[in-house]
C-alpha positions as CSV (number, residue, x, y, z in Angstrom):
1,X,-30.6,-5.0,-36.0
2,X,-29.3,-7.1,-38.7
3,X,-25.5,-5.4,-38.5
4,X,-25.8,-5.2,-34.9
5,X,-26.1,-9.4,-35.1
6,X,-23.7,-9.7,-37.5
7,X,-21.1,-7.7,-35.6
8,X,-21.5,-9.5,-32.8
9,X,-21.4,-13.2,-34.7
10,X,-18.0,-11.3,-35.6
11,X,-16.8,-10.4,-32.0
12,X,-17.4,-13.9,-31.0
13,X,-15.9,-16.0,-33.5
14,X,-12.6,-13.9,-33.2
15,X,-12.8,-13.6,-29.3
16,X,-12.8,-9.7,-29.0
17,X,-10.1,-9.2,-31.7
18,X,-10.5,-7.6,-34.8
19,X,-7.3,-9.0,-36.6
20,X,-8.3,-7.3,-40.3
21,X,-9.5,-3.9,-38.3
22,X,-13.3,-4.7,-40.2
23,X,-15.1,-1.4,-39.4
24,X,-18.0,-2.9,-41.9
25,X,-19.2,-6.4,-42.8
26,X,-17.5,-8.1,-45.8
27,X,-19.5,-8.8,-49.1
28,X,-18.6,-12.7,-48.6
29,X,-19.0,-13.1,-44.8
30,X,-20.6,-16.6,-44.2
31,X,-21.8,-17.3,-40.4
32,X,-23.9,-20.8,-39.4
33,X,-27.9,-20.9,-38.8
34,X,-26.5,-21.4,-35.3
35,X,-24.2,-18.8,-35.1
36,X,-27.4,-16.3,-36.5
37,X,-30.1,-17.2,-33.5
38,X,-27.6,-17.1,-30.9
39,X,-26.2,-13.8,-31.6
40,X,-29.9,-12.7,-32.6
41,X,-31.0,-14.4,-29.1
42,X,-28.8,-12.3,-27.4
43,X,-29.0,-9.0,-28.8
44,X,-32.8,-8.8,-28.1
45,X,-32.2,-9.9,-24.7
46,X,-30.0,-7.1,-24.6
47,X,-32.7,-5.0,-25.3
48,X,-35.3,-6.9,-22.9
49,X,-32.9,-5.5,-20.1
50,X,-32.5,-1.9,-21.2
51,X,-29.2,-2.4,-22.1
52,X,-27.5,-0.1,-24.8
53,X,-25.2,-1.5,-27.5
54,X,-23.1,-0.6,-30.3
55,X,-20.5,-1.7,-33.3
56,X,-18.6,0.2,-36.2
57,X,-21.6,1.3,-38.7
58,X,-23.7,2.7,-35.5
59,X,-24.2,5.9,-35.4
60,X,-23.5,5.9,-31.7
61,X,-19.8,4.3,-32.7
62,X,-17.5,6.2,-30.7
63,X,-15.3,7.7,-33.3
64,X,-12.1,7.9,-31.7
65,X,-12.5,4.0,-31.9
66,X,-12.3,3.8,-35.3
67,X,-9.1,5.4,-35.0
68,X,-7.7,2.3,-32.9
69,X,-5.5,-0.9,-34.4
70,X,-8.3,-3.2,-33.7
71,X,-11.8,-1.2,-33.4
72,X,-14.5,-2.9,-31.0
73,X,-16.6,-5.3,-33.0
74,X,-19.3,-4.9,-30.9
75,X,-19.9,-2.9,-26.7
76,X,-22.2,-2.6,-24.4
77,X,-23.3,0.2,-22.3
78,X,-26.1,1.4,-19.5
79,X,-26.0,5.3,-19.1
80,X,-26.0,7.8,-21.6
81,X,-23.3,7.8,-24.8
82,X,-22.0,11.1,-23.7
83,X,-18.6,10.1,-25.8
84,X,-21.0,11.7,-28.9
85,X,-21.6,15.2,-26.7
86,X,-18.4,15.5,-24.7
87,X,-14.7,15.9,-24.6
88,X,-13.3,13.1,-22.4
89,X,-10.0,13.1,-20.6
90,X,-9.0,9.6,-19.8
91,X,-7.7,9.4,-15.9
92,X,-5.7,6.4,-14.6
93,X,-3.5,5.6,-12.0
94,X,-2.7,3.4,-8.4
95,X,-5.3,1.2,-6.9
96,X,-3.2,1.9,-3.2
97,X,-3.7,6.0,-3.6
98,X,-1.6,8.3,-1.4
99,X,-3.4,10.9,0.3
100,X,-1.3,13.4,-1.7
101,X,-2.6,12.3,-4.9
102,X,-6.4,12.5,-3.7
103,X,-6.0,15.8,-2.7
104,X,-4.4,17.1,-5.9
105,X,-7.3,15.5,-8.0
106,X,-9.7,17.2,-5.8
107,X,-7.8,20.7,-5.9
108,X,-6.7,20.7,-9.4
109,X,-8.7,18.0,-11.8
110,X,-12.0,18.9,-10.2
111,X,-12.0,22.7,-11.1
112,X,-10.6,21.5,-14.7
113,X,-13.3,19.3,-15.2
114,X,-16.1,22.1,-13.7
115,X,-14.2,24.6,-16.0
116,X,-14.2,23.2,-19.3
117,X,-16.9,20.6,-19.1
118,X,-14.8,17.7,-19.6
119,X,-15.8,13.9,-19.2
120,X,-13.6,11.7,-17.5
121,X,-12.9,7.8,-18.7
122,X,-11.3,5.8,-16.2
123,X,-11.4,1.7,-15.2
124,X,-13.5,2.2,-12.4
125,X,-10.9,0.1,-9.7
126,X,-10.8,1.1,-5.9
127,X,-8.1,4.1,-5.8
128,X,-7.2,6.7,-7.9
129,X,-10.2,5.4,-11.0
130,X,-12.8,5.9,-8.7
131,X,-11.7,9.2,-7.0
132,X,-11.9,10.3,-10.6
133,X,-15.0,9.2,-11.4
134,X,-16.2,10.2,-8.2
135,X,-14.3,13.8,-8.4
136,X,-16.2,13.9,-11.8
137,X,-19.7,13.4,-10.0
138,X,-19.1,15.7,-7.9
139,X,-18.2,18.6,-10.4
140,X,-21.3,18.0,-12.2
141,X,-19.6,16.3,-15.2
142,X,-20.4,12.9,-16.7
143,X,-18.1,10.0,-16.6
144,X,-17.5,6.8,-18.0
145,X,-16.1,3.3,-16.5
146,X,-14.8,1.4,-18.9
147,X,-15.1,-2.4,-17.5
148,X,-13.1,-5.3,-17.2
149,X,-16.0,-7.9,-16.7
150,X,-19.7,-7.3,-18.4
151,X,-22.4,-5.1,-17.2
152,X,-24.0,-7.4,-14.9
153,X,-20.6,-8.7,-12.9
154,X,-19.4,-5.1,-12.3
155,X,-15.7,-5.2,-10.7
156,X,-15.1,-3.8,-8.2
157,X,-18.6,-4.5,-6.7
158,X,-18.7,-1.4,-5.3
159,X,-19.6,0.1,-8.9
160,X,-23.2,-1.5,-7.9
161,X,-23.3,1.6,-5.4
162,X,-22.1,4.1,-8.4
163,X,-24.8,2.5,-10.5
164,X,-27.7,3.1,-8.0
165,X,-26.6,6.8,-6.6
166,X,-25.4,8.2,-9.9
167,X,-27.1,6.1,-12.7
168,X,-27.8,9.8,-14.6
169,X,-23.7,10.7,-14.6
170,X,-22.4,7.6,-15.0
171,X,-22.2,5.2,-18.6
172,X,-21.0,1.9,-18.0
173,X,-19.3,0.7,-20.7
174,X,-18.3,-3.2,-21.5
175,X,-16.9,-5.5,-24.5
176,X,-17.9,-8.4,-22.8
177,X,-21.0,-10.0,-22.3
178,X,-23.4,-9.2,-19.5
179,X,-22.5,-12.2,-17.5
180,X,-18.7,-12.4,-18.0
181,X,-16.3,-12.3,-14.6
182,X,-14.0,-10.3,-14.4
183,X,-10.6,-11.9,-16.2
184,X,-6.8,-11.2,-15.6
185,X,-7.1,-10.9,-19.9
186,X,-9.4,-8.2,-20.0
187,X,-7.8,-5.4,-18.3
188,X,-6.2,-5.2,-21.7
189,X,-9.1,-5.0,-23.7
190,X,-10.2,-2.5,-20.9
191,X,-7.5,-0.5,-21.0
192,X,-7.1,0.0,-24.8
193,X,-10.4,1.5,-25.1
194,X,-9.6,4.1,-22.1
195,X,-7.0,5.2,-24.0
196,X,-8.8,5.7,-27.1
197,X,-11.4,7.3,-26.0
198,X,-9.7,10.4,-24.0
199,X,-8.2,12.7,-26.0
200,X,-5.2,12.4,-24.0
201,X,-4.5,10.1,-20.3
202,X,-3.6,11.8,-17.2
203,X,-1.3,9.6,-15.2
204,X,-2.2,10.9,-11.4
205,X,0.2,8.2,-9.5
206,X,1.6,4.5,-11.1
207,X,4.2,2.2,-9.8
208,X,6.8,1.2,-12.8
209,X,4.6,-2.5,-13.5
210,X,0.8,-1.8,-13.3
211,X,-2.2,-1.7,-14.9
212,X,-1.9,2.3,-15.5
213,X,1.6,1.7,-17.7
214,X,0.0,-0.9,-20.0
215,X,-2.9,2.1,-20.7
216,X,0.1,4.5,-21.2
217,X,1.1,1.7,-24.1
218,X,-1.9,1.7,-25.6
219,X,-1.8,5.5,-25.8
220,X,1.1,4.9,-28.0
221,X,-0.3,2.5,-30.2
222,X,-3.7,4.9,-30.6
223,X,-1.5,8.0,-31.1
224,X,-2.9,9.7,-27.9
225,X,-0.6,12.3,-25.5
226,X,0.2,11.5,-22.2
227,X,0.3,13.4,-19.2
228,X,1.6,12.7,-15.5
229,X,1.9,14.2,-12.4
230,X,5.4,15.4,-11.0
231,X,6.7,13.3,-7.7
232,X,9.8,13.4,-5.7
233,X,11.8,10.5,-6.5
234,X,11.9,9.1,-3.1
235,X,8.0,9.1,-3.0
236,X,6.8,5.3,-2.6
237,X,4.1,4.5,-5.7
238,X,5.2,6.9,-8.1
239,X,7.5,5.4,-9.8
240,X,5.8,4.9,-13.3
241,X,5.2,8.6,-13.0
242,X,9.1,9.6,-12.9
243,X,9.7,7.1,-15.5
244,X,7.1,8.5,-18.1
245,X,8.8,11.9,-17.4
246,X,11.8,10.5,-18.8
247,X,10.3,9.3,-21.4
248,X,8.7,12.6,-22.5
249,X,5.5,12.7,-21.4
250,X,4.1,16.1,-20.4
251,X,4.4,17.3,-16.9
252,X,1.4,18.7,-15.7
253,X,1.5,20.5,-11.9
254,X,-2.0,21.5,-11.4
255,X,-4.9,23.3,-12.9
256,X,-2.8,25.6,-15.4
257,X,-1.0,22.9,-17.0
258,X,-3.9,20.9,-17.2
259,X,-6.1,23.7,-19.1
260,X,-3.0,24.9,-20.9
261,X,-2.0,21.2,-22.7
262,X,-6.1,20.5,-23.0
263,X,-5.9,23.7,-25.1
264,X,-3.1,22.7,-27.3
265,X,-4.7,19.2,-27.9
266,X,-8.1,20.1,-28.9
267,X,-6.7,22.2,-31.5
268,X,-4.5,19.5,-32.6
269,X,-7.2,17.4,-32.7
270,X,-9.1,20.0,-34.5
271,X,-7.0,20.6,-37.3
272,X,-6.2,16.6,-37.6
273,X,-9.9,15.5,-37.3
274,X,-11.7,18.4,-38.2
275,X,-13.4,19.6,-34.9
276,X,-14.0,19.1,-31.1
277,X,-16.9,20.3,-29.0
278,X,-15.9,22.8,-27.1
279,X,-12.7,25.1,-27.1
């Protein structure tokens, strides 16, 4: 319990950045009496409410995190840490979903994900995040939403009816404390960690400025492949997905794409990290 305080003295003194990417507590790090009971305070009430929690030297660390610019200091979950016993595909895209995009998630991601086993990461907002996570329940798969508000002022709210129906399939994850609102800010923290965690993003439909091209960013940044679904260019919302295209990442048309590029990444990230789950 002692790192887990001290990790999270960390987290709040530098607001959710990790500007010298600390995976470990330095020799010479001084923190107030104050700083100590608070953090302690808060950590056991974590516990009082049978909420998980983690930070770098935790065995339940995420490792892809590590991998990232500026690793979590310190997250909180409720569900099961199923990043430790499954391959995750991250899934973003539009908030206003076209029909079309639905039913190519529910004809082509859904077998993939029933197929291989693969758990799906996505930001759990109305549209095409929680079609995925939802798509995911119903293939018998976990899934994790990665929030942009803490575990006790889920956004949207209707995640409070994901919680209750699916608690067993379903890990909500959170940076921010268990009473935090929802913040325009955090859907960057949010969205860094979705992309770290999958071991590449599918981009099922995104407009050229939204919440689904800043993810793609931090793809970049974490050295994760993108995917995207093909549109014709007079199709209204899929801009961002034309423009990624362009920009080289890989087209994937439906289930045979989708198994054929998970293929070539988890031997990539086999012979870069030594080893994945499953084949």
């Amino acid at each position: 319990m002692q790192k887990a305080i001290l990790f999270k003295i960390l987290q709040r003194r530098f607001k959710f950045r990790n500007p010298h990417h600390w995976v470990q507590i330095p020799d010479d790090f001084i923190y107030t009496q104050d700083e100590y009971r608070s953090a302690k305070a808060y950590i056991e009430m974590l516990a009082k409410r049978g909420i998980a929690f983690s930070y770098p030297e935790c065995p339940y660390y995420p490792p892809a995190f590590l991998r990232m610019k500026e690793p979590p200091l310190f997250f909180e979950y409720l569900g099961e840490p199923i990043w430790l016993s499954l391959d995750l595909l991250s899934v973003v895209g539009a908030r206003d979903v076209q029909v079309v995009s639905e039913q190519w998630m529910r004809l082509h991601l859904g077998p993939f994900m029933e197929e291989k086993k693969v758990g799906i990461v996505s930001g759990g907002a109305n549209g095409v995040d929680q079609f995925a996570h939802l798509t995911a329940i119903k293939n018998n798969v976990p899934t994790i939403v990665v929030l942009p508000s803490g575990l006790m002022q889920m956004y949207p709210r209707s995640l409070q009816v994901l919680l209750r129906e699916q608690k067993n399939k379903v890990c909500f994850l959170s940076e921010f404390e268990v009473n935090q609102p929802v913040h325009k800010a955090h859907f960057y923290f949010r969205n860094r960690l979705i992309a770290a965690l999958g071991l590449f993003t599918l981009v099922v439909q995104s407009s050229l400025r939204s919440g689904s091209m800043l993810t793609v960013h931090h793809c970049l940044e974490v050295g994760r492949p993108v995917a995207t679904v093909p549109a014709h260019p007079q199709m209204a919302g899929f801009e961002g997905n034309i423009k990624l295209l362009q920009e080289g990442a890989f087209l994937v048309r439906g289930f045979d794409d989708l198994r054929d590029f998970w293929k070539a990444e988890l031997q990539s990230n086999q012979s870069l990290f030594g080893g994945s789950r499953h084949k």
